[in-house]
C-alpha positions in Angstrom: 28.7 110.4 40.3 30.8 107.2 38.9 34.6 108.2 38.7 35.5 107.2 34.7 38.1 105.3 35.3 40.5 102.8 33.1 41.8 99.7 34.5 45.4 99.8 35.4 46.6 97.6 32.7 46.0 99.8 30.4 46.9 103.6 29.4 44.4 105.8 30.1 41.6 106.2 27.5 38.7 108.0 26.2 37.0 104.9 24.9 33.7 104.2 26.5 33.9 101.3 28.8 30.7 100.0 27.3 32.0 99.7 24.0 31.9 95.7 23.3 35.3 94.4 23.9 36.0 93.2 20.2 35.3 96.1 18.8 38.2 97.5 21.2 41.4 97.6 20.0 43.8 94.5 21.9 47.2 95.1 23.0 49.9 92.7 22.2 50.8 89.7 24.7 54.2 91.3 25.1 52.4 94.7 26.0 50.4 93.4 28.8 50.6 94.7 31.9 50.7 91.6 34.0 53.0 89.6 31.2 55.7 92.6 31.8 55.4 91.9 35.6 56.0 88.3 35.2 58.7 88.8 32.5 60.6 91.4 35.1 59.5 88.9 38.2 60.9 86.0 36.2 64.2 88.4 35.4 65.1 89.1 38.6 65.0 86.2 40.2 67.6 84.9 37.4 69.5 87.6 38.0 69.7 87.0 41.2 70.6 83.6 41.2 73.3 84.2 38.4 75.1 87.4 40.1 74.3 87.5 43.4 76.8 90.3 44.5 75.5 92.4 41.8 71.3 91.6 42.2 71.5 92.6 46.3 72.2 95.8 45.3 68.8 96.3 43.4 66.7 95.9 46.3 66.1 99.8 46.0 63.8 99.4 42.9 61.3 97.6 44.6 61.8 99.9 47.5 61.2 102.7 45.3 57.9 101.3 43.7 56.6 100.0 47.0 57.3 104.0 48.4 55.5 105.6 45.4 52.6 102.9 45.4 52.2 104.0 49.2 52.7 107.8 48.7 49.4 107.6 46.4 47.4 105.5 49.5 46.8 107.6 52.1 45.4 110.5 49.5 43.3 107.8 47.6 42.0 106.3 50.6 40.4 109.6 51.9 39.5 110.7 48.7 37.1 107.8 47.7 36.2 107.3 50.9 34.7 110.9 51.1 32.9 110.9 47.8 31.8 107.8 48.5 29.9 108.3 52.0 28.4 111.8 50.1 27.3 110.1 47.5 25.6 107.4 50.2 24.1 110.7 51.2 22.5 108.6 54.4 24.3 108.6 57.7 22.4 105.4 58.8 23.5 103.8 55.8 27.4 104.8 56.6 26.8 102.8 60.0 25.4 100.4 58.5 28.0 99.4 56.2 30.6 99.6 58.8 28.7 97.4 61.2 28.5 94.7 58.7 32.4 95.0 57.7 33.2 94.3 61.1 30.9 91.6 61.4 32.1 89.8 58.7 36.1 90.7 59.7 35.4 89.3 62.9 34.0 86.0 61.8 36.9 85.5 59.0 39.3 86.0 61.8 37.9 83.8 64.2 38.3 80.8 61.3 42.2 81.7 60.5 42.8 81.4 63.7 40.9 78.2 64.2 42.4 76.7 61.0 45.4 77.5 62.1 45.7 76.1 65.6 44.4 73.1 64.2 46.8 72.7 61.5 49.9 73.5 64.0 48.9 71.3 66.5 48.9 68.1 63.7 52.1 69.1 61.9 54.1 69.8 64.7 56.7 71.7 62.6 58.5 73.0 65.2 59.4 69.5 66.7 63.0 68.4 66.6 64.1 71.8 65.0 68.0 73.3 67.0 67.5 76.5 69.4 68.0 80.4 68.2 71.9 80.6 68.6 73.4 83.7 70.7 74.4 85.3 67.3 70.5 84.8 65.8 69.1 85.7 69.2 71.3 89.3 68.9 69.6 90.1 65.3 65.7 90.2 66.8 66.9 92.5 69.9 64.9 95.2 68.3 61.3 93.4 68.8 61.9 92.5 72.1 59.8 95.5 73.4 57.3 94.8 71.3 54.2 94.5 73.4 50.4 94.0 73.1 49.1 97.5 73.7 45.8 98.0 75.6 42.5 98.6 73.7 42.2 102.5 75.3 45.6 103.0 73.8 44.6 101.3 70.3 41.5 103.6 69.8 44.0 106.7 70.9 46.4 105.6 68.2 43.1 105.9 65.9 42.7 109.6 66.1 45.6 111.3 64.0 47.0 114.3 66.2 46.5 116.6 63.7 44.6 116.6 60.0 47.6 116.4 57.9 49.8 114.6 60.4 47.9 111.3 59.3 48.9 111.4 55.5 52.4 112.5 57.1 52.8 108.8 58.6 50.5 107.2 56.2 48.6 105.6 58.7 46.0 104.0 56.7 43.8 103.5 59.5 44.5 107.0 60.9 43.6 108.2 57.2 40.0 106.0 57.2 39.0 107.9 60.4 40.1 111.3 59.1 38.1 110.6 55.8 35.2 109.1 57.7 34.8 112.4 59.8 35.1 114.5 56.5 32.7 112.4 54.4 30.0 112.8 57.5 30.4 116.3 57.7 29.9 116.6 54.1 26.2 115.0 54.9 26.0 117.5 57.5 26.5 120.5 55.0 23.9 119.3 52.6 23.1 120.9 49.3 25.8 123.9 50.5 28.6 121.1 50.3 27.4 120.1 46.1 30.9 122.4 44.7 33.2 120.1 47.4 31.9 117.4 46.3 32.0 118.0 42.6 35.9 119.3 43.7 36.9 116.4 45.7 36.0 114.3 42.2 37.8 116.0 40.3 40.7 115.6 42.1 40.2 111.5 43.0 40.4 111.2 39.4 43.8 113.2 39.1 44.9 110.8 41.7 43.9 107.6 40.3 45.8 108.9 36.8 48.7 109.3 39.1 48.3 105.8 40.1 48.4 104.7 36.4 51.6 105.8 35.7 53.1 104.7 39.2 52.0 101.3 38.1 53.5 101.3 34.4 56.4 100.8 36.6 55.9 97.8 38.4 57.9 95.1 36.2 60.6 97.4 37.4 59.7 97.2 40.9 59.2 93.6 40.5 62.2 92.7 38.9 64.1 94.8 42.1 62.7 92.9 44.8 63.1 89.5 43.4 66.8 90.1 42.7 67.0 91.0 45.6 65.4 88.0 47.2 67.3 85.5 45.6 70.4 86.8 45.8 70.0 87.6 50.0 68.7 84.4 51.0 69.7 82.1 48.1 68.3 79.0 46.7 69.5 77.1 49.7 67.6 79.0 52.1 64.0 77.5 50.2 64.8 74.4 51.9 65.4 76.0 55.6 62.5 75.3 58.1 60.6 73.9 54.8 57.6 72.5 56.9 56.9 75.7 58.6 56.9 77.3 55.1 55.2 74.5 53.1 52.7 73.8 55.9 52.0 78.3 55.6 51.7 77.9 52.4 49.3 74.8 51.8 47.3 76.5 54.8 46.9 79.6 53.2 45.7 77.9 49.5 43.6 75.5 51.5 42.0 79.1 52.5 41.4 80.5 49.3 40.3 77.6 47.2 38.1 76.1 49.6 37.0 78.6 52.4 37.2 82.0 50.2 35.9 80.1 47.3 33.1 78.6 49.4 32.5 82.1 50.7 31.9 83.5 47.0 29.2 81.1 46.4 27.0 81.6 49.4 27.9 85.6 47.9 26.6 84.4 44.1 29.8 84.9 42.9 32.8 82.7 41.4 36.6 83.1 43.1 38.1 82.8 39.7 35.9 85.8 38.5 37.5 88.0 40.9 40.7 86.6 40.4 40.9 87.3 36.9 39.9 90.8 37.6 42.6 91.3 39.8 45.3 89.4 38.0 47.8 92.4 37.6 47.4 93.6 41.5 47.9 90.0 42.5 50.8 89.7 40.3 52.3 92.8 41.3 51.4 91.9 45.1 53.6 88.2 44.4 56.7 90.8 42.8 56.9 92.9 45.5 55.5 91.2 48.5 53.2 93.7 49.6 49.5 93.6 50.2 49.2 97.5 49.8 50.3 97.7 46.2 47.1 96.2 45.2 44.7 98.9 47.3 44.8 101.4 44.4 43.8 98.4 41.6 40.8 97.2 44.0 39.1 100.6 44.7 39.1 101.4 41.2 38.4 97.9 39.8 35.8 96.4 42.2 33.4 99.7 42.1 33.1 99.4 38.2 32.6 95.5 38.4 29.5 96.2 40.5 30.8 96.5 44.6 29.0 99.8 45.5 31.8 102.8 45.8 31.1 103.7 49.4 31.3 100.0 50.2 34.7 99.7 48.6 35.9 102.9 50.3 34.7 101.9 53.8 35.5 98.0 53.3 38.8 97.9 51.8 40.9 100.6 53.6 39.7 98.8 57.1 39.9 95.5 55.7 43.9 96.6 56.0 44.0 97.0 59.7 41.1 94.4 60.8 40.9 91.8 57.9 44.6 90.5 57.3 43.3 86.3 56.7 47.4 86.1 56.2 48.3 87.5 59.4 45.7 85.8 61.1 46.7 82.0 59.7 50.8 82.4 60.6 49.9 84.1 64.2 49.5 80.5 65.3 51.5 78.5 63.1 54.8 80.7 64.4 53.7 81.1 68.0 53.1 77.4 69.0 56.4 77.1 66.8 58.7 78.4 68.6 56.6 77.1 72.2 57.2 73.5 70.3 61.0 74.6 69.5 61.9 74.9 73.3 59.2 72.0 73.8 56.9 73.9 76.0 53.5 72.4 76.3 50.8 75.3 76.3 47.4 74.2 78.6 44.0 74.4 76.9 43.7 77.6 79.2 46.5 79.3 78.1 46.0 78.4 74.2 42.5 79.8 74.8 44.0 83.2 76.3 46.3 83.1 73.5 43.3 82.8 71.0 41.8 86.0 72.5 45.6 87.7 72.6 45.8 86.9 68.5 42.4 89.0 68.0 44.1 92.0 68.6 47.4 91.5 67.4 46.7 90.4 64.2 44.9 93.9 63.6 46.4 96.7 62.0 49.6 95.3 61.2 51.7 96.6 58.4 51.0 95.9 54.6 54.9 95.9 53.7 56.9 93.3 53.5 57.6 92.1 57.3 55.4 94.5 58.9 53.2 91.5 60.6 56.7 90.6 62.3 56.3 93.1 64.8 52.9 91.5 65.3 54.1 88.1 66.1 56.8 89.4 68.6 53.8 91.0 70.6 52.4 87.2 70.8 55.2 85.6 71.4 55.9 88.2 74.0 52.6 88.3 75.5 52.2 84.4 75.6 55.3 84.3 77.9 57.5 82.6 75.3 61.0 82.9 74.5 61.8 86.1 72.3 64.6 84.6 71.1 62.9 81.7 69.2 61.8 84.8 67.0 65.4 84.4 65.4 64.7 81.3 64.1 61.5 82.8 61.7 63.9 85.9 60.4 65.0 83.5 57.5 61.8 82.7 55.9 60.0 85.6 57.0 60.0 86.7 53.2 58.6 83.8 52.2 56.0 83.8 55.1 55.6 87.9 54.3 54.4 86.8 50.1 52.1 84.0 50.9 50.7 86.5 53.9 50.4 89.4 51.2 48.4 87.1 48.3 46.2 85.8 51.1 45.2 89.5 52.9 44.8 90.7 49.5 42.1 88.1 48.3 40.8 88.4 51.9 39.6 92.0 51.5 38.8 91.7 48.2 36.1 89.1 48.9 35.3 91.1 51.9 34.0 94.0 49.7 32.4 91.8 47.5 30.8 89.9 50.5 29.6 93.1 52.2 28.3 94.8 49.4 25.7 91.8 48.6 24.7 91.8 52.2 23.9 95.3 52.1 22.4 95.1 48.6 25.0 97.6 47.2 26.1 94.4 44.3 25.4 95.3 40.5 25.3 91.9 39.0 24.8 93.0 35.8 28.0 95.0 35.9 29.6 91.6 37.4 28.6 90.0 35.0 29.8 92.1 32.2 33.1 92.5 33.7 33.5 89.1 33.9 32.7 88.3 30.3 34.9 91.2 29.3 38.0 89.4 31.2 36.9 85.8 29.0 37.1 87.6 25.9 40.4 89.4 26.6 41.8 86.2 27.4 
């Protein structure tokens, strides 16, 4: 059973979605979703820049929005991902999906991190840059016991301690195995399990109107966090460490455009299709600077533009904790910035070791703005570097933390996309309409 659902730019309708689009009735400019998100995006950072003293204090709107935005996760997360494996109906199939997934995570990875030592090692954009002073060093104390944990202790940290204590943390990857077991024992029931199911439906569409109105107020949230930003950090503060920050951000297009984009082909598929679809997520995710305001938009959107649901609601939840492309292109770029900082030449040995190190943590790092800063300390840490050159990143980890959002949220994006052709779960036909709906919106 298809969930009937509306896209989040708009209210909530009865309209058939197969009615032609001219015959629907268009919204003004001025009442579109992602114009209000620019418009409030665009009137924060003003606002910041002209009152400064007042803006900081607004940082709790985009707080707020980012909290209820992640309250509706954890319970949307389980919810699709349990309909969807029942409606699989095929355990074998299940495994198969998820094999594929991690395939394909593994392999996007593996280039990030290539690209990325690659790039670092030309730029050099930590040459010639002044040491962490003692008062910098004394604001990154907190991630110096950061450490890379073991891989028994990563699969423990899997298993929630108790069913409801995962949606307590929400602990999206704690929620995936909790909905995983649930959807399999569904199979397991069989025809007894058909009222659960029907249940379970029911409610996943109660959840995904909750969603609609939690994301009527992201202008709000949007103009919050980019008051905010401006008036903490400054105009000024664009042009500190710009090379790191240009040479994150050039990297990470250069990944979109060319590798995603090149990615989408071999898939049958255009990038700027999918982009289009996703143009409010994105432009909430570039607001807010978080990847995981965009999870609600994708498992609703991608499943009615053709990704099979059970692929969306296996791909896209992991994709959170084992497909970040962001995390995986900065690990580098920082790491060998700060070894270049304090001029320490790493071996060809020890880079390699540190290749393997980044495999694990740039996995399952947080979605919120910063979150993959605890990730980086663990590298830094591990690869026998000083902690304190961490000090020296807490500036510009904001503008690190947006381009890392944009690029983890394409990332998984294409992954379900990518994974559902492989597995032959892709509806062109309703790709192809949904792109020619979003051309004749425009």
């Amino acid at each position: 059973m298809q969930i009937a659902a509306t896209p989040l730019s708009e209210p909530i309708s009865t309209e058939p979605m197969s009615r032609p689009v001219s015959e629907r009735r268009r919204k003004p400019l001025w009442r579109e979703q992602y114009v209000l998100v620019v418009a409030g995006a665009a009137l924060g950072a003003l606002f910041g820049f002209l009152l400064p003293t007042v803006a900081v204090d607004f940082k709790p709107l985009g707080d707020a929005f980012i909290s209820l935005i992640k309250m509706t996760i954890a319970p949307l997360i389980f919810l699709v991902v349990v309909t969807g494996i029942a409606q699989v109906g095929d355990m074998k199939a299940v495994g198969r999906i998820g094999l594929k997934a991690f395939a394909y995570f593994e392999a996007v990875t593996t280039i990030c991190l290539l690209i990325s030592f690659v790039v670092v090692r030309w730029v050099q954009p930590g040459a010639g840059v002044a040491h962490a002073t003692a008062q910098q060093a004394e604001t990154v104390a907190r991630y110096s016991q950061a450490h890379v944990g073991s891989l028994s202790a990563y699969i423990q940290h899997m298993i929630p301690e108790s069913f409801v204590g995962a949606f307590a943390t929400g602990d999206v990857l704690q929620v995936l195995v909790l909905a995983l077991l649930c959807g399999i024992g569904l199979l397991l029931l069989g025809e007894k399990a058909a009222p659960l199911r029907t249940g379970l439906e029911r409610i996943t569409e109660l959840v995904f109107s909750v969603v609609h109105v939690v994301v009527a107020l992201a202008p709000i949230g949007a103009f919050g966090a980019m008051a905010f930003t401006v008036a903490k950090f400054g105009a000024a503060t664009l042009y500190a460490l710009a090379l790191l920050v240009g040479t994150a951000w050039a990297m990470m297009a250069f990944f979109i455009f060319v590798i995603l984009n090149v990615i989408c082909r071999l898939a049958g598929i255009r990038l700027m299709d999918l982009l289009r679809l996703l143009r409010n997520e994105l432009l909430v995710v570039l607001g807010t600077s978080s990847s995981e305001t965009a999870i609600p938009g994708m498992m609703e959107k991608l499943p009615r533009a053709g990704v099979g649901r059970a692929v969306a609601g296996l791909v896209i939840p992991s994709g959170y904790s084992f497909n970040l492309d962001g995390v995986a292109l900065t690990l580098p770029l920082s790491t060998m910035f700060v070894a270049q900082v304090y001029g320490i030449e790493l071996s060809a040995g020890q880079q390699l070791s540190l290749f393997v190190v980044m495999l694990f943590t740039s996995k399952g790092a947080a979605g919120v703005t910063g979150g993959a800063f605890a990730a980086l300390a663990a590298t830094v840490i591990a690869a026998g570097l000083p902690a304190e050159g961490l000090a020296l990143l807490l500036g510009i980890d904001r503008f690190m933390s947006l381009a890392r959002a944009i690029t983890n949220t394409i990332g998984n994006a294409v992954a379900a996309v990518v994974v559902a052709k492989w597995d032959g779960e892709f509806n062109r036909e309703d790709w192809a309409q949904s792109a020619a709906q979003i051309q004749a919106v425009k």
